[in-house]
DSSP file (Angstrom, degrees, kcal/mol; ACC not computed):
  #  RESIDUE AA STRUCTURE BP1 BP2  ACC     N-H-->O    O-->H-N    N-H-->O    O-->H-N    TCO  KAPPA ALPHA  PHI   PSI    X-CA   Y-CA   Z-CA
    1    1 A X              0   0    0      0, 0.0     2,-0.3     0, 0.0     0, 0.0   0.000 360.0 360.0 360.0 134.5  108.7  -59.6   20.3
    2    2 A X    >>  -     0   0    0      1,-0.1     3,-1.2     4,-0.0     4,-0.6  -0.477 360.0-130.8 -85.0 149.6  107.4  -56.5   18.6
    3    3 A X  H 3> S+     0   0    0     -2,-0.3     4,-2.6     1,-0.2    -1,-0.1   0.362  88.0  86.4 -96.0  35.6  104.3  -55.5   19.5
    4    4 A X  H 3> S+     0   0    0     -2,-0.3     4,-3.4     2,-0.2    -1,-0.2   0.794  88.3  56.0 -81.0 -27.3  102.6  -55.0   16.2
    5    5 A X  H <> S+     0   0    0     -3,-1.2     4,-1.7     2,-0.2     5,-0.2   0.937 111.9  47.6 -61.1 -47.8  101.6  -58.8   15.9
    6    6 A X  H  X S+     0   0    0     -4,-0.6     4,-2.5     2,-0.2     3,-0.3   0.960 112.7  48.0 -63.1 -58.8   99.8  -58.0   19.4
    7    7 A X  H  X S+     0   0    0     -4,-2.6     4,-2.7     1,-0.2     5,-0.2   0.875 110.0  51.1 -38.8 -46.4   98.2  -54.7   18.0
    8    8 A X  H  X S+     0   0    0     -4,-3.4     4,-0.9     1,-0.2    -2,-0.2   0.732 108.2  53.4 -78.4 -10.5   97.0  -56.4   14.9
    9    9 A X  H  X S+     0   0    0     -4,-1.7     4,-1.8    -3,-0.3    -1,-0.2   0.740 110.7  46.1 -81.7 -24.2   95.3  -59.1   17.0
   10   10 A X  H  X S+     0   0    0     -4,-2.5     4,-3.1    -5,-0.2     5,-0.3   0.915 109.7  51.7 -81.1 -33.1   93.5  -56.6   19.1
   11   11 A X  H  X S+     0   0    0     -4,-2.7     4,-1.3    -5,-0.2     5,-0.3   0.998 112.5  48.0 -68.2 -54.1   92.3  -54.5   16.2
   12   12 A X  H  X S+     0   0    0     -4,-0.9     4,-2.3    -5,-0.2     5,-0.3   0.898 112.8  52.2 -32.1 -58.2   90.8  -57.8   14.6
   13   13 A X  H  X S+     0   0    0     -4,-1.8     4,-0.7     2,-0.2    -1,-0.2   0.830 109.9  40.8 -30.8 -66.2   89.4  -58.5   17.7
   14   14 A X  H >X S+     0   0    0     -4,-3.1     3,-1.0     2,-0.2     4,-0.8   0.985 115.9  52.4 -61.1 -77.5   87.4  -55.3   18.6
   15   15 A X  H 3X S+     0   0    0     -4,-1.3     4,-2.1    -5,-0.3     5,-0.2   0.825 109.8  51.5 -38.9 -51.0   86.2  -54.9   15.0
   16   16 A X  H 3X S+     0   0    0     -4,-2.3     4,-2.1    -5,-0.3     5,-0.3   0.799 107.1  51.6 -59.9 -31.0   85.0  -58.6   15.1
   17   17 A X  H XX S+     0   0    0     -3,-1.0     4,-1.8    -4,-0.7     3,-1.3   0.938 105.0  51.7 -52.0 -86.9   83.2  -58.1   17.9
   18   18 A X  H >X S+     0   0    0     -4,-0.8     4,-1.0     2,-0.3     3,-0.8   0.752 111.3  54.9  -2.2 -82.6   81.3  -54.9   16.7
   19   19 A X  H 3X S+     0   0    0     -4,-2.1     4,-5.3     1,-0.3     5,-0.5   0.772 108.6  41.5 -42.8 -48.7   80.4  -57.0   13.6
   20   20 A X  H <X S+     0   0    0     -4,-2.1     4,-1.1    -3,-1.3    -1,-0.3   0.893 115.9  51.3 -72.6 -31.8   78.8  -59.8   15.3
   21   21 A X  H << S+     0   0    0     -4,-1.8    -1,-0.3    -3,-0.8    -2,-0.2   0.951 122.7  33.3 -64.6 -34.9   77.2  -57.5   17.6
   22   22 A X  H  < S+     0   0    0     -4,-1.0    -2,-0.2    -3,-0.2    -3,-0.2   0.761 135.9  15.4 -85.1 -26.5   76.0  -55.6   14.5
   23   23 A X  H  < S+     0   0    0     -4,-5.3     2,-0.4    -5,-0.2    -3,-0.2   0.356  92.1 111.1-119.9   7.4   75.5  -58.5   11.9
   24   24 A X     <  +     0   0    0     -4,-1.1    54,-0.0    -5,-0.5    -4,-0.0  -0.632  31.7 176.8-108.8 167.4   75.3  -61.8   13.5
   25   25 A X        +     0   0    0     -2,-0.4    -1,-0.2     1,-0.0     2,-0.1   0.710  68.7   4.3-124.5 -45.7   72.9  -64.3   14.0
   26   26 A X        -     0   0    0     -3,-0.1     2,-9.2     1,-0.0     4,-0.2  -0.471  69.1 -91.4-173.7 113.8   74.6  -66.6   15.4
   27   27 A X  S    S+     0   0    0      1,-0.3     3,-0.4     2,-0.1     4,-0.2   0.111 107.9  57.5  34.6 -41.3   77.7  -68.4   16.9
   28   28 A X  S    S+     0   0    0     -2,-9.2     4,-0.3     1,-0.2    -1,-0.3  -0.048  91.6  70.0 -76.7  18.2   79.2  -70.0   14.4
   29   29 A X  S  > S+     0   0    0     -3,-0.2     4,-1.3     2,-0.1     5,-0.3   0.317  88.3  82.5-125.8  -5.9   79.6  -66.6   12.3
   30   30 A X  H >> S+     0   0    0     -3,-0.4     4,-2.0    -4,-0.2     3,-1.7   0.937  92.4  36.2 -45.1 -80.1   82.3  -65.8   15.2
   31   31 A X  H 3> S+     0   0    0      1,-0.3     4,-1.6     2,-0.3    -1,-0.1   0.514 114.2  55.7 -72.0 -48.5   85.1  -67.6   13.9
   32   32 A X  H 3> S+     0   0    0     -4,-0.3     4,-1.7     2,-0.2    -1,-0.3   0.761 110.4  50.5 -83.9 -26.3   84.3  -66.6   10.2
   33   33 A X  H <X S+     0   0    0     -3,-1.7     4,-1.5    -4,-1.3     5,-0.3   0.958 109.8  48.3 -22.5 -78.4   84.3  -62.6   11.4
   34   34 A X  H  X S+     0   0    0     -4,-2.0     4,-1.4    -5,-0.3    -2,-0.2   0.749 113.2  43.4 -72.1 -27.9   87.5  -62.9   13.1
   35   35 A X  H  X S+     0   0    0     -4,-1.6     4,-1.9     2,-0.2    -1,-0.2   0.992 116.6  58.6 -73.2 -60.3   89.5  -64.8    9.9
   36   36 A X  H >X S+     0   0    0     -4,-1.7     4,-5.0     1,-0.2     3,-0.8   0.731 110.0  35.9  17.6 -88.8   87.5  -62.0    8.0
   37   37 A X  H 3X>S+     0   0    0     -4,-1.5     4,-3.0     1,-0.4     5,-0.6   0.907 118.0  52.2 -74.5 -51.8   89.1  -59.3    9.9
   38   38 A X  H 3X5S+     0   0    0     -4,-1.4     4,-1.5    -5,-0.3    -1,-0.4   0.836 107.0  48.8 -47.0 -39.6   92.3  -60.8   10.1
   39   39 A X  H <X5S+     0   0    0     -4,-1.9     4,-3.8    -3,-0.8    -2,-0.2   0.947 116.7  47.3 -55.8 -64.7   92.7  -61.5    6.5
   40   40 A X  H  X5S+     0   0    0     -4,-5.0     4,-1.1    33,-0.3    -2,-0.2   0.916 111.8  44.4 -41.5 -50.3   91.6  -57.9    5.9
   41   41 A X  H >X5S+     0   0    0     -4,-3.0     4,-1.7     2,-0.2     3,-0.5   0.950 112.7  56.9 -82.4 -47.8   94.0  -56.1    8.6
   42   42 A X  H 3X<S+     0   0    0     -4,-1.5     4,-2.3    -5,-0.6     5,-0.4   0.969 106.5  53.0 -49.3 -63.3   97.1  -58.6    7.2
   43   43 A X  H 3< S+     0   0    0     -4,-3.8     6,-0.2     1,-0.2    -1,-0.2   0.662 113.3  37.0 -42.0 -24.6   96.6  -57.3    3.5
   44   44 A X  H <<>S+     0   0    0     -4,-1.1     5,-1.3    -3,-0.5    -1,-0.2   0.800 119.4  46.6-114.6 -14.7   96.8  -53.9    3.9
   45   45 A X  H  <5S+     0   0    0     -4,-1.7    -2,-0.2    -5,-0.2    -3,-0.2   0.788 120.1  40.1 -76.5 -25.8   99.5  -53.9    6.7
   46   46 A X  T  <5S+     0   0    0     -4,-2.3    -3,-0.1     1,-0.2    -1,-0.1   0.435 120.5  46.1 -95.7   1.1  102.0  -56.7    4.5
   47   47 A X  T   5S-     0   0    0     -5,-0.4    -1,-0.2     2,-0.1    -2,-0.1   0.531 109.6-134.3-107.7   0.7  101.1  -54.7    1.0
   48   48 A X  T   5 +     0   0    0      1,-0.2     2,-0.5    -5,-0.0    -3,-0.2   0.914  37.7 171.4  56.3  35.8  101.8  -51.3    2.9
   49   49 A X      < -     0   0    0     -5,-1.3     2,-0.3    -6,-0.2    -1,-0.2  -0.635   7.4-179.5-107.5 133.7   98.9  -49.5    1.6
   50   50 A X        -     0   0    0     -2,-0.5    -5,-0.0     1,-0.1    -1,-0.0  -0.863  32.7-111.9-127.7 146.4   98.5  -46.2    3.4
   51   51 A X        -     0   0    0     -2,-0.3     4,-0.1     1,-0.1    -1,-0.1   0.106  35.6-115.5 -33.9 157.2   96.1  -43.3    3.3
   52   52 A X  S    S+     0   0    0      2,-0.1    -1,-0.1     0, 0.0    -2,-0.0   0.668  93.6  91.6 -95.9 -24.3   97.7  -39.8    1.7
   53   53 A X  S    S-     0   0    0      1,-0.1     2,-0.7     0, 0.0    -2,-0.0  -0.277  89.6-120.8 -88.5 163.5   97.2  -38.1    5.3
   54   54 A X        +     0   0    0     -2,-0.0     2,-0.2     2,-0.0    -1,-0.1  -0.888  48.0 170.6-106.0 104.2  100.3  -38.3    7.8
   55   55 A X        -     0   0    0     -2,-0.7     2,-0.5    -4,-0.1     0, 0.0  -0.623  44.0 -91.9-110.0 178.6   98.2  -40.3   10.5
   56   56 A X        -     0   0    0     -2,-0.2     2,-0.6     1,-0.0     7,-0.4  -0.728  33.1-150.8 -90.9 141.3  100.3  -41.7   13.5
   57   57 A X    >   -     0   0    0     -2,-0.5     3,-1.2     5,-0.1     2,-1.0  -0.906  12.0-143.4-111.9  84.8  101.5  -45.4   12.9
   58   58 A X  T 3  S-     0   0    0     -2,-0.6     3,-0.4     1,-0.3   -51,-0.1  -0.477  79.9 -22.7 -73.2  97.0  101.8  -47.0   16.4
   59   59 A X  T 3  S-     0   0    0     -2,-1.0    -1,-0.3     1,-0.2     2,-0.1   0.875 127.8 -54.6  55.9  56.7  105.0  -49.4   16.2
   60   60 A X  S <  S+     0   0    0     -3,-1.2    -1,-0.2     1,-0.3    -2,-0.1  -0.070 111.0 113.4  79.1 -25.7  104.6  -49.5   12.5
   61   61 A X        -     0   0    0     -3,-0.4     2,-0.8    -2,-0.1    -1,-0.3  -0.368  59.6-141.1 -69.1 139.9  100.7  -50.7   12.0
   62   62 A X     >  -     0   0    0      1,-0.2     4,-2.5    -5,-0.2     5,-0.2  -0.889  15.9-162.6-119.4 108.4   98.7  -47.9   10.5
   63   63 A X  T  4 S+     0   0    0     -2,-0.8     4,-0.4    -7,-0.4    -1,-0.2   0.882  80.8  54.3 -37.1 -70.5   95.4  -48.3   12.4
   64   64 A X  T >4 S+     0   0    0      2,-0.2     3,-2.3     1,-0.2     4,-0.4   0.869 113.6  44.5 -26.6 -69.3   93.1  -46.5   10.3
   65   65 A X  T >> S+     0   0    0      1,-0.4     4,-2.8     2,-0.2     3,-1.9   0.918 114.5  43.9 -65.0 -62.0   94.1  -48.5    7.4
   66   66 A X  H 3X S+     0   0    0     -4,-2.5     4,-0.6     1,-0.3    -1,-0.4   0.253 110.7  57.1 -46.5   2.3   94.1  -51.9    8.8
   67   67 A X  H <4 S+     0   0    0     -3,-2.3    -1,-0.3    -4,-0.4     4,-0.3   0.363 111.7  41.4-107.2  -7.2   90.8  -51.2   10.7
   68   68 A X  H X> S+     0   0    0     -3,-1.9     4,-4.7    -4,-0.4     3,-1.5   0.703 112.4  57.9 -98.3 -59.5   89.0  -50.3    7.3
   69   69 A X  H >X S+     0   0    0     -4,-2.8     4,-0.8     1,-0.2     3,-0.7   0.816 111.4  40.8 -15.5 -82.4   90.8  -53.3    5.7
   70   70 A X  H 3< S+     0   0    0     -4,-0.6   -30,-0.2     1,-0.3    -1,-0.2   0.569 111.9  51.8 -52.5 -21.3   89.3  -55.6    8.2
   71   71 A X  H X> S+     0   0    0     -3,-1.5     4,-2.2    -4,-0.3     3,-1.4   0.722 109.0  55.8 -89.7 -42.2   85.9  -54.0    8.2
   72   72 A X  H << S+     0   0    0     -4,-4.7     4,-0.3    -3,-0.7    -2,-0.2   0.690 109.2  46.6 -62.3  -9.2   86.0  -54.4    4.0
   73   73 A X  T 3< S+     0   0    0     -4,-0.8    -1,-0.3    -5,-0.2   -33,-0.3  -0.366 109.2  58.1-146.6  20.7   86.6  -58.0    4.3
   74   74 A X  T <> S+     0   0    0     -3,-1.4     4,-3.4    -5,-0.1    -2,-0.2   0.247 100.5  53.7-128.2 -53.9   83.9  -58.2    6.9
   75   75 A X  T  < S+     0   0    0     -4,-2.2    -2,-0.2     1,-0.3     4,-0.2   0.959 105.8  50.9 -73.8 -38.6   81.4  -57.0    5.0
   76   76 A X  T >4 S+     0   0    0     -4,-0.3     3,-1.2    -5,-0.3    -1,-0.3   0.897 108.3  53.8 -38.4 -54.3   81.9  -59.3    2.4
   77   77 A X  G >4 S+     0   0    0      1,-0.2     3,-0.8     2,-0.1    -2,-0.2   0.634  97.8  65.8 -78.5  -3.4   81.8  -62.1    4.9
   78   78 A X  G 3< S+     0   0    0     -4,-3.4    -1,-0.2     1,-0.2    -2,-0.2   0.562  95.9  54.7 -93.7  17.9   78.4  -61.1    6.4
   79   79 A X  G <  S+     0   0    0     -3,-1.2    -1,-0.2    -4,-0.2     2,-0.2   0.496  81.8 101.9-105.6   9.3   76.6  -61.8    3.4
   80   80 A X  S <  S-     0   0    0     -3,-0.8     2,-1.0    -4,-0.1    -3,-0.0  -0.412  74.6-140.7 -67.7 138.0   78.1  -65.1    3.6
   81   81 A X              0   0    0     -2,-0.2    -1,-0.1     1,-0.1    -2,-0.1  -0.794 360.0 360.0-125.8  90.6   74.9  -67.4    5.1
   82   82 A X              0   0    0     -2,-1.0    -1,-0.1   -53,-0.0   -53,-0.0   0.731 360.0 360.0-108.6 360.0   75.7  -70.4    7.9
C-alpha cells in the first residue's frame, strides 16, 4: 500500500483538529470538519495543482498544497451553522 493514502489521512486529521479547536462549538461540527478537509486535501492532490516553488513532495503528496486545500474548504464549512 503506498503511503500517500496514510499521509492524506493524517494531514486531514491534524488540520481538523486545529479547526475545531479554533472554530467549533460543538461535536457534531467534528465530522463535518474532517469531510471538509478531506474533500479539500483530495482536490488539490487528484487535480495536481502545485505551488511554482520546488517544495519537497513526500511519496508524491505535496503537503503545503493539500494542507491549504483542506484549510480552504474548512473555512467555508465553519460558517456552515449546526
Amino acid at each position: 500500500m503506498s503511503p500517500a493514502p496514510l499521509l492524506l489521512f493524517l494531514i486531514t486529521t491534524v488540520s481538523m483538529s486545529l479547526a475545531h479547536v479554533l472554530w467549533g462549538q460543538r461535536w457534531v461540527q467534528i465530522p463535518l470538519f474532517w469531510f471538509a478537509a478531506f474533500a479539500g486535501a483530495l482536490i488539490v492532490y487528484s487535480t495536481g495543482l502545485r505551488l511554482p516553488w520546488a517544495l519537497p513532495t513526500p511519496s508524491g503528496v505535496p503537503v503545503l498544497e493539500v494542507t491549504m486545500g483542506a484549510w480552504f474548504v474548512m473555512i467555508i464549512a465553519s460558517k456552515v451553522r449546526l
